[in-house]
N, C-alpha and C positions, 0 to 999 in steps of 0.2 A: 765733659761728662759730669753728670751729677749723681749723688745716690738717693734712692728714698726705700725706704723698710728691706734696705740685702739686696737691693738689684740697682745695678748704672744701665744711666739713660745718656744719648747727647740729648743735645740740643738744639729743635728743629731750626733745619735750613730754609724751609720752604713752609708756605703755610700747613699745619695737619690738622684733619678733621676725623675724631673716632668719635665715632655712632654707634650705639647700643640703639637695636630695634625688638622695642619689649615685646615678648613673647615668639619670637621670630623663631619658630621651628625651622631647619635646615626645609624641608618639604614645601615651603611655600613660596622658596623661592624657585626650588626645582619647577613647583607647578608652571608658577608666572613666566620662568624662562624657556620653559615649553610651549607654553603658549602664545609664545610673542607679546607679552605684556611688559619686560623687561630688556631690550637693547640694547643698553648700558649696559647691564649687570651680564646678558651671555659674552659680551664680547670681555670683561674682564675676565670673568671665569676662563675664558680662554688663553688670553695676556696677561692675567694679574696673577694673583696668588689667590688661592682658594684653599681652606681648610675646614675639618668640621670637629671642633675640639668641645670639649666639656666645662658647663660652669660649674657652680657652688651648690652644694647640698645645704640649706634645702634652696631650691631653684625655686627662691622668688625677687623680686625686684629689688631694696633695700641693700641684702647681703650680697648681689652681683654686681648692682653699680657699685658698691662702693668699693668690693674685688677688682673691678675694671679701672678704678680710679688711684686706687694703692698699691696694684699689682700686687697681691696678698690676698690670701684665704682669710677668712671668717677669723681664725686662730689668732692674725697677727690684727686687723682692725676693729673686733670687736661687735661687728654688727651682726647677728649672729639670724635677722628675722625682719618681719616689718612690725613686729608687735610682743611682747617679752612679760614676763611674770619679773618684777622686782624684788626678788629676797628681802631687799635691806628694809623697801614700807611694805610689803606683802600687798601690792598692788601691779595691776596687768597696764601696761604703759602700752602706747609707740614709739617705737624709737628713731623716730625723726628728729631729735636734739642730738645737737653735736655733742652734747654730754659725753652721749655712747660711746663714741669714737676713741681710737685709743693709737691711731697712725695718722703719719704725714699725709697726704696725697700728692699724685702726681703733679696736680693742679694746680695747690698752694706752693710746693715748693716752685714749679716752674716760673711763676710768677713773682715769688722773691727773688726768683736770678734774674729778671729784668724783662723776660718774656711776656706779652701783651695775652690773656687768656681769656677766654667770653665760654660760660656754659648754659646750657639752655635747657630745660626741662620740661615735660607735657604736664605734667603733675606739679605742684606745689611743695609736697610733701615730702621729695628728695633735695628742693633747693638747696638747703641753709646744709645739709650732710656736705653733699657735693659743691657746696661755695663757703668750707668752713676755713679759715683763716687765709683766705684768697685773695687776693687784691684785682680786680678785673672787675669784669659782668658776669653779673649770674641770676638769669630771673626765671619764669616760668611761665608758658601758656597759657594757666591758668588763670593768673591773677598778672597780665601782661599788662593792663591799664593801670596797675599802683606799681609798675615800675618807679625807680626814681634813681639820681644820682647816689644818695644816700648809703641807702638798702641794697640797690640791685647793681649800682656801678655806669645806670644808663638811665634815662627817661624818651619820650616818647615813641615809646616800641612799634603801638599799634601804627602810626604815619608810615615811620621806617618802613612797617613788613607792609602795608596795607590791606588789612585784615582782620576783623571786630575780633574781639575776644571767642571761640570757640567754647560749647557746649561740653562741659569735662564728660559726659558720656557720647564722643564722636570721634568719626576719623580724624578731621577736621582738627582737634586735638595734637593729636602729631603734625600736621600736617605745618600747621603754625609754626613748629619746631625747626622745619627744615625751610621755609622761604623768610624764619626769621633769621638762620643762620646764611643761606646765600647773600641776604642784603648784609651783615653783617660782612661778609668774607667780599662784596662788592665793593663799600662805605670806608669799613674799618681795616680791614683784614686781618684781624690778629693771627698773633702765633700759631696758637692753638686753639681747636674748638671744640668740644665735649656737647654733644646731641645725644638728649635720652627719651624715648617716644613711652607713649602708652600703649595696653594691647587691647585696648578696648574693640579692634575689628579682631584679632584671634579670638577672644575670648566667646565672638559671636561667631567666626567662619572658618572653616576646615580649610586645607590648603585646596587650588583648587577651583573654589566657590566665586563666584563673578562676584562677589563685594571685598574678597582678599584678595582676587587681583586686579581690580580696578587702586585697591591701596596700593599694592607694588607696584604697581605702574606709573601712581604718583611720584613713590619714594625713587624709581627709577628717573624719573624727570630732575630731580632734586640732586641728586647723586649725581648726574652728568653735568648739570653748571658747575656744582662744587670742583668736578674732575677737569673741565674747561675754561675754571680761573685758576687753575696751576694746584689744587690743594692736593698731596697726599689722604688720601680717604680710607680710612680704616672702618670697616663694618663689622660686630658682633652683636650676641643679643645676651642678656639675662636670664632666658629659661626660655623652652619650647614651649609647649601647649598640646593637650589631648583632649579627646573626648571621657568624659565621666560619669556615662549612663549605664542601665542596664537597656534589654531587651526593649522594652514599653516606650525608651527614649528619657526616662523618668531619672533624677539622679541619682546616681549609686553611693552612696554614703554609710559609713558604718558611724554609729553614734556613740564616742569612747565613754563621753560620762556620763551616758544613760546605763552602759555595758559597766562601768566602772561601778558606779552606785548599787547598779543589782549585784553584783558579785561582794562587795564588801559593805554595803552597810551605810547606815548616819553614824557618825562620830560619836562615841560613847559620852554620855557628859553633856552641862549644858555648855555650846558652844567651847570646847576644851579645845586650845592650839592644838594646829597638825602639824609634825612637820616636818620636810621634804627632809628623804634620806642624806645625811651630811650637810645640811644646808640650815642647822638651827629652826627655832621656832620664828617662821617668816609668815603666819595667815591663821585665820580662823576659820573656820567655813563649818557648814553644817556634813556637807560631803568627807570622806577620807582620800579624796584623789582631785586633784587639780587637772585639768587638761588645758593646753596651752595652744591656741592655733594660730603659727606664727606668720599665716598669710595677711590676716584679718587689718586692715586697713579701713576708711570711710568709705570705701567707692564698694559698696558692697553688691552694685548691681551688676558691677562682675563678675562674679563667682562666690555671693553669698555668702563669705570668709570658709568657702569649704574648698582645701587643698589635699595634697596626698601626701604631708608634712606635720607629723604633729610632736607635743614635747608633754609629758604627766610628771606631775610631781606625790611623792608616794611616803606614806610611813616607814622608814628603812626594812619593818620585819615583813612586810610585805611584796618587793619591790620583785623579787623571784620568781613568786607565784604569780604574780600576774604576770612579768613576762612570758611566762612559760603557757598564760591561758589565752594572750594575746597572738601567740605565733600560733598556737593552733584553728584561728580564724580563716577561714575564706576570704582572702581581697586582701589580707595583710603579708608584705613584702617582705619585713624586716622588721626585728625588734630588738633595740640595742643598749644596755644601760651606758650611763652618763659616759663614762670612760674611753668605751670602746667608741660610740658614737662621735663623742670629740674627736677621737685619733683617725676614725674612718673619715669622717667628713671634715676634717680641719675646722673644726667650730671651738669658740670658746668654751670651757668645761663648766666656768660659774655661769653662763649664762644658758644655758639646757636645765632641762628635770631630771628625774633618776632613770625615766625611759625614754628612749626617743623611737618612735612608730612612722612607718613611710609603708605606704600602700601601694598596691598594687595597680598598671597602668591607667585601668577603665576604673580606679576609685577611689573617692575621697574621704577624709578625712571631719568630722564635724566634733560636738561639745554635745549639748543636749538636744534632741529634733525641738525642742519648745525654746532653743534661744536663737535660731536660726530662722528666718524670715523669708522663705523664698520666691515668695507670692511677684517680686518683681524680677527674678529670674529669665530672660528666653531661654526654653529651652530647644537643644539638648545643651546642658550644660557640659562646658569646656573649660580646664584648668592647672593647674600646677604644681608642684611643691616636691615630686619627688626625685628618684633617680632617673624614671621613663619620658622625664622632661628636662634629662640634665644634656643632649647634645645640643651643638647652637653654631650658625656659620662664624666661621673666622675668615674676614676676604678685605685683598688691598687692593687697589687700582693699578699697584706695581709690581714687576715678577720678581720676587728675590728668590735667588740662584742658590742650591745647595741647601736649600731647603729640607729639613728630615719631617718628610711625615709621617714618619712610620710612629713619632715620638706623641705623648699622650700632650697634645695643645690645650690650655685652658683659656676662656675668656679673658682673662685679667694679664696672659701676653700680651693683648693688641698694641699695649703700649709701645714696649719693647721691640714688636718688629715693625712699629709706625717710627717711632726714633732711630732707631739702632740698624732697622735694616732696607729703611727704602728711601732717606733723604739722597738727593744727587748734589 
């Protein structure tokens, strides 16, 4: 047994492979397994273990892998977003540096006890999080041609999988993910494998929809070699996925700092520091309110960085009143200062605003309509961030017995009943 951040693990018998499939609402695998697009997946459903438990608020990508990866809330690793307001230079970051990080991982520690570990990414921009002091492989779909021994712990990928580099906006994307980890689990076989997709087909298709389940019927193909070379196969996801339009199909968005600006004003003064309630003078700005959207990543033709998650930093004498004009909105869910908000959602306290706002299922969350771009949108636009896309499947390829599911499951167990409860 070993421990990493308050939880023991052993240490796998048999090869394990936990898969995070981004955006992966519980619904779309019901659909595909309805539909016979899935064979695999009903027949575990039936013989495995099946569970449908809850990620991390806010429910976007960043703060769940790296839950899945520490078995820990947001509170204890620190990643609280995929993109953060910095108090210390009053500057809005990514927080794709391992800087952020503030816990072990399953990953690295596994690999300092001698265990052989390879992690795979669709995106780029989780790698270095998820392969931070690791010793193994760790590279990405993305940028799978500047693999190298180096950097990534392997070189020539693309030979290995046989498969050009994919189009970061494609299924195809993920797809890479999973025929680069079967060759790997053929080739290498390590220990352990850690598979993260993109949700670049959610973000376009409802459960359902013949291009979401022509994807699970991929990821169903993919899943069944991994299950027919002996690997324990743990599957979860990051966060669901909704629709976020109104009536017309048009997106439903409320705009905080256009709302903010009218209600309070420019900054008295020229350019006079603002600054965030308890948080010292961290920014200048011509506005009196920062609005923070912690989805907003490059790949903006996913979801236009407009989520149902958002974080405001506030003049302390004001932080009341606007709560109190914020709940009274149509499409607003919840509005919570810094405090409560940490304690409800297990989030770091310094790395939140004075408020934190999560909308309602059908709506999203934006900054100003004039800094949002959404001309390369499909729509109906489809997306994430709040608590109406915090369910997510929890499913092994094995039954384990005595099972409590009545008990509140979160993503970031997969580890735990991938080690602990289904090696033979």
């Amino acid at each position: 047994m070993f421990e990493v951040n308050g939880r023991h693990y052993a240490a796998p018998r048999q090869p394990t492979v936990v898969i995070c499939v981004d955006g992966c609402e519980p619904d779309y695998i019901a659909q595909a397994v309805a539909g016979g697009h899935m064979p695999w997946m009903k027949r575990v459903l039936a013989e495995g273990t099946a569970l449908v438990g809850d990620c991390v608020v806010p429910s976007f990508t960043n703060p769940n892998n790296l839950s899945i990866v520490t078995g820990a809330p947001p509170s204890v690793h620190g990643i609280c977003g995929n993109y953060l307001f910095d108090v210390e230079t009053g500057t809005e970051v990514m927080m794709n540096d391992p800087k952020w990080l503030r816990a072990p991982t399953i990953l690295a520690t596994l690999a300092d006890r001698g265990a052989s570990v390879a992690v795979i990414t669709a995106k780029d921009k989780l790698r270095k999080l998820l392969g931070h002091r690791m010793k193994g492989i760790c590279f990405s779909s993305e940028k799978a041609d500047q693999a190298n021994v180096a950097e990534n712990g392997i070189e020539g990928v693309l030979p290995l999988v046989g498969m050009a580099v994919p189009d970061v906006y494609s299924a195809e994307l993920s797809e890479f993910v999973f025929a680069a980890g079967v060759r790997l689990l053929e080739t290498r076989r390590p220990d352990v494998m850690y598979l993260s997709t993109t949700d670049y087909v959610q973000h376009k298709h409802a459960p359902g929809d013949p291009d979401a389940n022509r994807f699970y019927a991929m990821l169903d193909g993919y899943l069944a070699r991994l299950d027919e070379l002996g690997a324990v196969v743990a599957l979860t996801a990051d966060h669901g996925m909704n629709a976020k339009t109104k009536l017309d199909a048009s997106p439903n968005v409320i705009f905080l700092q256009d709302l903010l600006d009218e209600w309070l004003g420019p900054e008295r003064g020229p350019a006079a520091p603002v600054a965030p309630a308890s948080q010292g003078e961290a920014r200048r700005s011509a506005s009196r309110a920062r609005v923070i959207l912690p989805i907003t990543d490059p790949y903006v033709v996913h979801h236009g960085a407009l989520g149902s998650f958002a974080t405001i930093y506030l003049p302390a004498d004001v932080v009341g009143d606007v709560a109190a004009r914020l709940r009274s909105l149509i499409g607003i869910e919840v509005v919570l200062p810094r405090d409560e908000a940490a304690a409800r959602f297990e989030l770091p306290a310094d790395r939140i605003g004075d408020l934190v706002v999560v909308s309602e299922r059908s709506v999203v969350l934006g900054t100003s309509r004039s800094r949002h771009d959404l001309s390369q949108l499909e729509l109906p636009l489809r997306s994430h961030g709040g608590t109406s896309e915090q369910r997510v499947p929890i499913i092994l390829n094995r039954r384990i017995a005595g099972l409590d599911t009545n008990r509140r499951w979160r993503n970031f167990d997969v580890f735990d009943l991938a080690l602990n409860h289904t090696q033979s």
